[in-house]
C-alpha positions as protocol buffer text, in pm:
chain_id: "A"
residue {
  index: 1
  type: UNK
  ca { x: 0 y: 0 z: 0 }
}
residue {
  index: 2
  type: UNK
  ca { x: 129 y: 367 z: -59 }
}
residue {
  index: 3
  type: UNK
  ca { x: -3 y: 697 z: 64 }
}
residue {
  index: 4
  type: UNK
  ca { x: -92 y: 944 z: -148 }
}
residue {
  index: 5
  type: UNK
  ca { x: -229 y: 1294 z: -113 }
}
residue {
  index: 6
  type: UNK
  ca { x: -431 y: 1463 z: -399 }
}
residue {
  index: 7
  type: UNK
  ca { x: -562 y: 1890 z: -380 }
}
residue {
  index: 8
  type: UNK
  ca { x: -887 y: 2007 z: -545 }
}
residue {
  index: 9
  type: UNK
  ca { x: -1032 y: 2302 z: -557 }
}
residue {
  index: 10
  type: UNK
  ca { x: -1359 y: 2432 z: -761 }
}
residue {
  index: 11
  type: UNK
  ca { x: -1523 y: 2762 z: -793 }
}
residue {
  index: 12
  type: UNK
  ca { x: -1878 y: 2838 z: -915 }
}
residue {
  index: 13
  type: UNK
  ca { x: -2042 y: 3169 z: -949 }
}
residue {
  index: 14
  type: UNK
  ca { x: -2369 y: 3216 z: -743 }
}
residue {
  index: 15
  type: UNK
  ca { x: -2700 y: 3271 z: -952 }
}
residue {
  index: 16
  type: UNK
  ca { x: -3069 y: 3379 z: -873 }
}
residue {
  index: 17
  type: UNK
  ca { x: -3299 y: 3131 z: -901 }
}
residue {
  index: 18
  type: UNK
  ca { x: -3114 y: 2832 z: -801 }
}
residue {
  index: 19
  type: UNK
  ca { x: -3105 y: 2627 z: -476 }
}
residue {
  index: 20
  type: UNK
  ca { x: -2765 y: 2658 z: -290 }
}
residue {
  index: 21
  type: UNK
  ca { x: -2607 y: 2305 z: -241 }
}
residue {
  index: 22
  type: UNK
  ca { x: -2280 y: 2307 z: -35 }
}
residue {
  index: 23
  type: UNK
  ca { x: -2074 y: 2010 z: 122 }
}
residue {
  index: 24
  type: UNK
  ca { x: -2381 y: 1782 z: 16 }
}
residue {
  index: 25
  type: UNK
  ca { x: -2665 y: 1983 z: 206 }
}
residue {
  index: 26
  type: UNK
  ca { x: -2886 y: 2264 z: 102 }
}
residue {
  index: 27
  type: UNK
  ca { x: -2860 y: 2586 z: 261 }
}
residue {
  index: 28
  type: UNK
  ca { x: -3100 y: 2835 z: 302 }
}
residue {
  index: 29
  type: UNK
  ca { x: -2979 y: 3145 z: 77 }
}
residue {
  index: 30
  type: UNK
  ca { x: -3140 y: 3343 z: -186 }
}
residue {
  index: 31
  type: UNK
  ca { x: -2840 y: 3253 z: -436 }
}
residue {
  index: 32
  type: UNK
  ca { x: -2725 y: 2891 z: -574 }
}
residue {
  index: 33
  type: UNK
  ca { x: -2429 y: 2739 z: -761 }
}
residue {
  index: 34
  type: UNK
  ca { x: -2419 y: 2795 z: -1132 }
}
residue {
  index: 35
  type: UNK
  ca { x: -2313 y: 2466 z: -1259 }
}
residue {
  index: 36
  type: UNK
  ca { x: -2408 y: 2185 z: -1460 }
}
residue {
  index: 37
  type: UNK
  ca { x: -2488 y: 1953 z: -1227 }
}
residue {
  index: 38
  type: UNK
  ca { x: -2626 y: 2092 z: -905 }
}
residue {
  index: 39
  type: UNK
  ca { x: -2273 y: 2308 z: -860 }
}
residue {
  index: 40
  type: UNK
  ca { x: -2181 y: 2185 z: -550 }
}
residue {
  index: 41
  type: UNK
  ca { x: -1796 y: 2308 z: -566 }
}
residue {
  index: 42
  type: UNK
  ca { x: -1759 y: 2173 z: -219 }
}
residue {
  index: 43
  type: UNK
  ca { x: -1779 y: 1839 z: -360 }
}
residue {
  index: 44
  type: UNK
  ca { x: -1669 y: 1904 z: -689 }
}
residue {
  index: 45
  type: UNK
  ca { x: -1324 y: 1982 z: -481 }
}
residue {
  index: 46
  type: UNK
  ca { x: -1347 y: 1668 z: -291 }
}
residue {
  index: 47
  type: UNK
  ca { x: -1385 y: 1450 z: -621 }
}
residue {
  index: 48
  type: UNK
  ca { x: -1092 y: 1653 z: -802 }
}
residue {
  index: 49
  type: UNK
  ca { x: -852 y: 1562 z: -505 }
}
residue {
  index: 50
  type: UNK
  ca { x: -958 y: 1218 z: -498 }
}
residue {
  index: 51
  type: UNK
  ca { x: -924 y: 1158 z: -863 }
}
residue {
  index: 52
  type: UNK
  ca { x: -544 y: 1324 z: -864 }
}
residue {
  index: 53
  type: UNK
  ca { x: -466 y: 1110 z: -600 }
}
residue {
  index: 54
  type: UNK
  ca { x: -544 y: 806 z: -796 }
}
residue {
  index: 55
  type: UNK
  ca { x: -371 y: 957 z: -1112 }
}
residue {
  index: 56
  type: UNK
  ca { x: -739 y: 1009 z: -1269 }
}
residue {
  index: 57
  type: UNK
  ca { x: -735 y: 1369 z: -1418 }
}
residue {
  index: 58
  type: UNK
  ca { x: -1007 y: 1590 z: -1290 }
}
residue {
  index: 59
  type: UNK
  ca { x: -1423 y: 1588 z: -1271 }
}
residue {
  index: 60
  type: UNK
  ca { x: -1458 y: 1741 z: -1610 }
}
residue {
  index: 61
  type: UNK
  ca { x: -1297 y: 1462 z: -1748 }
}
residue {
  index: 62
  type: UNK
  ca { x: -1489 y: 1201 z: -1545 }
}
residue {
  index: 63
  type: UNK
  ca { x: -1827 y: 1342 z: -1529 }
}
residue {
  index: 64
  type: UNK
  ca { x: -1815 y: 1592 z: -1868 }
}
residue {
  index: 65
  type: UNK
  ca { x: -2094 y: 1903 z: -1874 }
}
residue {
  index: 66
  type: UNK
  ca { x: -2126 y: 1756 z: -2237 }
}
residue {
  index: 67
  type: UNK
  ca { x: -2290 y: 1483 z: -2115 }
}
residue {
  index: 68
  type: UNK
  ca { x: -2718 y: 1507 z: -2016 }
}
residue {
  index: 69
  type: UNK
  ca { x: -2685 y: 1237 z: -1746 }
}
residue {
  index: 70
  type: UNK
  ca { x: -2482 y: 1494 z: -1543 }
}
residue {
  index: 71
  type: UNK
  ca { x: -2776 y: 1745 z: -1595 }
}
residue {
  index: 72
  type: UNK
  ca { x: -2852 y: 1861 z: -1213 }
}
residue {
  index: 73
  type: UNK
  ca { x: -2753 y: 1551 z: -1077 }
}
residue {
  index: 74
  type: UNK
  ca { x: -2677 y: 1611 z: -685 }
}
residue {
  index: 75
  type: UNK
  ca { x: -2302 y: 1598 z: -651 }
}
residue {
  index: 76
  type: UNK
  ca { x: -2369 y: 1332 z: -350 }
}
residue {
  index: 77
  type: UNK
  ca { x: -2389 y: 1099 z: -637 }
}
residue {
  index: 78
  type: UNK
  ca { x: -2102 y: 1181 z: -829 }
}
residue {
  index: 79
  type: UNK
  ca { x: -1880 y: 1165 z: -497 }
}
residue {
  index: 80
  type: UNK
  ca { x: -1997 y: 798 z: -465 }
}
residue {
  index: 81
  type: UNK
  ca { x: -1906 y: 759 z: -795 }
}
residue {
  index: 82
  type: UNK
  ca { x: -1564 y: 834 z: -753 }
}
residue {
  index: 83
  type: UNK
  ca { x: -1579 y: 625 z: -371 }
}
residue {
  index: 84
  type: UNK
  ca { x: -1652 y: 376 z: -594 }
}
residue {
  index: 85
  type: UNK
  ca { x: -1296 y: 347 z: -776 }
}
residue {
  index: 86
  type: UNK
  ca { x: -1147 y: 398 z: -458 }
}
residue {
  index: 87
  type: UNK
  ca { x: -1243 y: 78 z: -320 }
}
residue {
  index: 88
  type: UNK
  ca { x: -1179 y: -107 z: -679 }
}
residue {
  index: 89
  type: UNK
  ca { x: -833 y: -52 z: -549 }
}
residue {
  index: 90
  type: UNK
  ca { x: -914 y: -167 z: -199 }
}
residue {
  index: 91
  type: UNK
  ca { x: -830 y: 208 z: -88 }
}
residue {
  index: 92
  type: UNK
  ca { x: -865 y: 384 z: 224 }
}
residue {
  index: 93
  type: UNK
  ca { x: -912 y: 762 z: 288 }
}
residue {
  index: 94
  type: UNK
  ca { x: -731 y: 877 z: 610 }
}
residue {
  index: 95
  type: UNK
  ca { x: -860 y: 1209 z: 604 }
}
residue {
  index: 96
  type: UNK
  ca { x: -971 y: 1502 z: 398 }
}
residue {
  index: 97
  type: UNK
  ca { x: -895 y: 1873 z: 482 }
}
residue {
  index: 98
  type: UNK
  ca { x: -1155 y: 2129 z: 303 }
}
residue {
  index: 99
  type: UNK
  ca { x: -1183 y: 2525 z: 310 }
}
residue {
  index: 100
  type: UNK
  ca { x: -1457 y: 2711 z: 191 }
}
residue {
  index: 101
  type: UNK
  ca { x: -1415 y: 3057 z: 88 }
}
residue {
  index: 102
  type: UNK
  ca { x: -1721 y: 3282 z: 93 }
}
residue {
  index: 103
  type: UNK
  ca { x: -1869 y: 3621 z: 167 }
}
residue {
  index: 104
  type: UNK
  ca { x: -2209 y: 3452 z: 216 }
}
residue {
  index: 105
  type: UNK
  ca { x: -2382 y: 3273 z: 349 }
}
residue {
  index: 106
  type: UNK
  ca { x: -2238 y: 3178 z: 658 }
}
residue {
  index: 107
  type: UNK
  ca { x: -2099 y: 2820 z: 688 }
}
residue {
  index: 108
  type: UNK
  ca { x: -1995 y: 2788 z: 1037 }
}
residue {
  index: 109
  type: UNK
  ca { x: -2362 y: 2707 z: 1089 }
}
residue {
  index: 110
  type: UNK
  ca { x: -2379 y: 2412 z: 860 }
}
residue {
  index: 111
  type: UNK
  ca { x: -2003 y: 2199 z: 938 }
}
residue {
  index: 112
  type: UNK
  ca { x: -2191 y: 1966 z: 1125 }
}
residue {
  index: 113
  type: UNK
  ca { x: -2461 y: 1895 z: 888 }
}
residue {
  index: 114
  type: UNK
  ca { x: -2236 y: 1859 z: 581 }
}
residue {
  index: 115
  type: UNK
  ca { x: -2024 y: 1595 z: 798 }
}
residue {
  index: 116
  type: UNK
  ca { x: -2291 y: 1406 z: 853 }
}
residue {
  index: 117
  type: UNK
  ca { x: -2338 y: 1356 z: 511 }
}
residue {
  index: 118
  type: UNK
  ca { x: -2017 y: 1350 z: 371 }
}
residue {
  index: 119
  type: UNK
  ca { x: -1874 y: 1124 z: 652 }
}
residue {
  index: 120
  type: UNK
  ca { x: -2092 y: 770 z: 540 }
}
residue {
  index: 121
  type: UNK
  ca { x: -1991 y: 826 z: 137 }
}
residue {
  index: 122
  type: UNK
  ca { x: -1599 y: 869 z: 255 }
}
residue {
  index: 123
  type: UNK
  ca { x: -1611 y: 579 z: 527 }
}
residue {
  index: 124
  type: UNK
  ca { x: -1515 y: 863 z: 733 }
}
residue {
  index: 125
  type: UNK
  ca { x: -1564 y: 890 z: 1103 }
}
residue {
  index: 126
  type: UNK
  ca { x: -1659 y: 1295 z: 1168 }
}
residue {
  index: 127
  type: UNK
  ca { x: -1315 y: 1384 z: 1328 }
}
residue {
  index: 128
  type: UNK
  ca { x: -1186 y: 1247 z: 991 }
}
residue {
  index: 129
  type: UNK
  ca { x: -1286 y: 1557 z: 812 }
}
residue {
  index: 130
  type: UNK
  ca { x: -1188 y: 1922 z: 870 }
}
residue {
  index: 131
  type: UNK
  ca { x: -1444 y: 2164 z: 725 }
}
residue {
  index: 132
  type: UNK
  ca { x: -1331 y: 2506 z: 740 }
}
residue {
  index: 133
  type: UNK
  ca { x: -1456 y: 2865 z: 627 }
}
residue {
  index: 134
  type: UNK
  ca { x: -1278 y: 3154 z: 534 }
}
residue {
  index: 135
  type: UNK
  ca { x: -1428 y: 3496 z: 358 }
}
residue {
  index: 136
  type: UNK
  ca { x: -1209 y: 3696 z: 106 }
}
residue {
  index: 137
  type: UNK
  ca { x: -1216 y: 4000 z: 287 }
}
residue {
  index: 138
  type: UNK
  ca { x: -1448 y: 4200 z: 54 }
}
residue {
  index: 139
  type: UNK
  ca { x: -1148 y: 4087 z: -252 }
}
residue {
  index: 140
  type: UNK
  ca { x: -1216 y: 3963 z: -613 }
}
residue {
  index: 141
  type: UNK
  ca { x: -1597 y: 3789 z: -730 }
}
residue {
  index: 142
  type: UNK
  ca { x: -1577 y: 3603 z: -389 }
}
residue {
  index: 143
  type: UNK
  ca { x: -1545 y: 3925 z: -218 }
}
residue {
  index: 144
  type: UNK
  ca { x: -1794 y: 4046 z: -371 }
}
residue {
  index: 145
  type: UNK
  ca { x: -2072 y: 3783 z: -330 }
}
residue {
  index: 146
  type: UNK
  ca { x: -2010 y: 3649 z: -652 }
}
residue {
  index: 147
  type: UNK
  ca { x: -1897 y: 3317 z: -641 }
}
residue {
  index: 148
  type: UNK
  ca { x: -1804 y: 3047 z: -371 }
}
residue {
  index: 149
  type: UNK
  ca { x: -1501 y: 2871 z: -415 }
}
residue {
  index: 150
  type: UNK
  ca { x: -1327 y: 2511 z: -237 }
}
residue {
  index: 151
  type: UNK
  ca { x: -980 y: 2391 z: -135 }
}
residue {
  index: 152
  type: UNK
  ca { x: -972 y: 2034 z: -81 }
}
residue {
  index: 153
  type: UNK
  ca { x: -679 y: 1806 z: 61 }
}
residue {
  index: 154
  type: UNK
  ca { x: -717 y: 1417 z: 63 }
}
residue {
  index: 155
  type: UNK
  ca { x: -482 y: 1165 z: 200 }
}
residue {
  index: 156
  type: UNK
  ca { x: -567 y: 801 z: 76 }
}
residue {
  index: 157
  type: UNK
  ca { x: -376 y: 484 z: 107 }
}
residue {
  index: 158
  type: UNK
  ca { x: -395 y: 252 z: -234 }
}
């Protein structure tokens, strides 16, 4: 077995009329996620580290926006997707390390409820995964309520 650490990170600009999906849960905010499937960049940066840690590429490449089957699909569903080729290689995640940058809403709020989802599709006890947020201090489209972007670190044993 080896270790291996992969980094995503996604960024999605927020849009009227959409439902705001983050880390797997919906929050209650008046903006959503632009994206093909339900934008959920949380996740999106979860999958992205995953794959480069297996040597896979990126989400795009997995899951392409060309693609109707993607269309709105939660992002729970890609992520178990991806879980999926983890354990075709008998793999193990040891932890994953995630950052949230946004003005608003406020995450601090909704850690534990994004855990509790995100823990059971990475065989993840809840200490297992560090959810952080951060704001961009008023700086660039995130600073300016634009868009909501996620770091991701994973460290996974193959």
């Amino acid at each position: 077995m080896r270790i291996k650490i992969g980094i995503g990170y996604d960024i999605h600009r927020l849009l009227e009329g959409r439902k705001l999906y983050l880390g797997g849960i919906e929050l209650p905010f008046s903006k959503g996620l632009a994206g093909h499937s339900d934008g959920d960049c949380l996740i999106h940066a979860i999958i992205d580290a995953l794959l480069g840690a297996l040597g896979r590429g990126d989400i795009g490449q997995l899951f392409p926006d060309s693609d109707p089957r993607y269309r709105n699909i939660r992002s729970t569903e890609l992520l178990e997707s991806v879980m999926g080729l983890i354990r075709e290689k008998k793999g193990k995640i040891h932890n994953v390390d995630c950052i949230i940058i946004a003005e608003a809403p406020v995450i601090g709020p909704h850690v534990d409820s994004m855990k509790r989802v995100l823990c059971p599709i990475l065989y993840l006890v809840e200490n297992d995964i560090g959810i952080k947020a951060k704001t961009n201090e008023g700086l660039g489209a995130i600073g300016r309520g634009e868009a909501i972007a996620a770091i991701v670190q994973v460290l996974i044993e193959l």
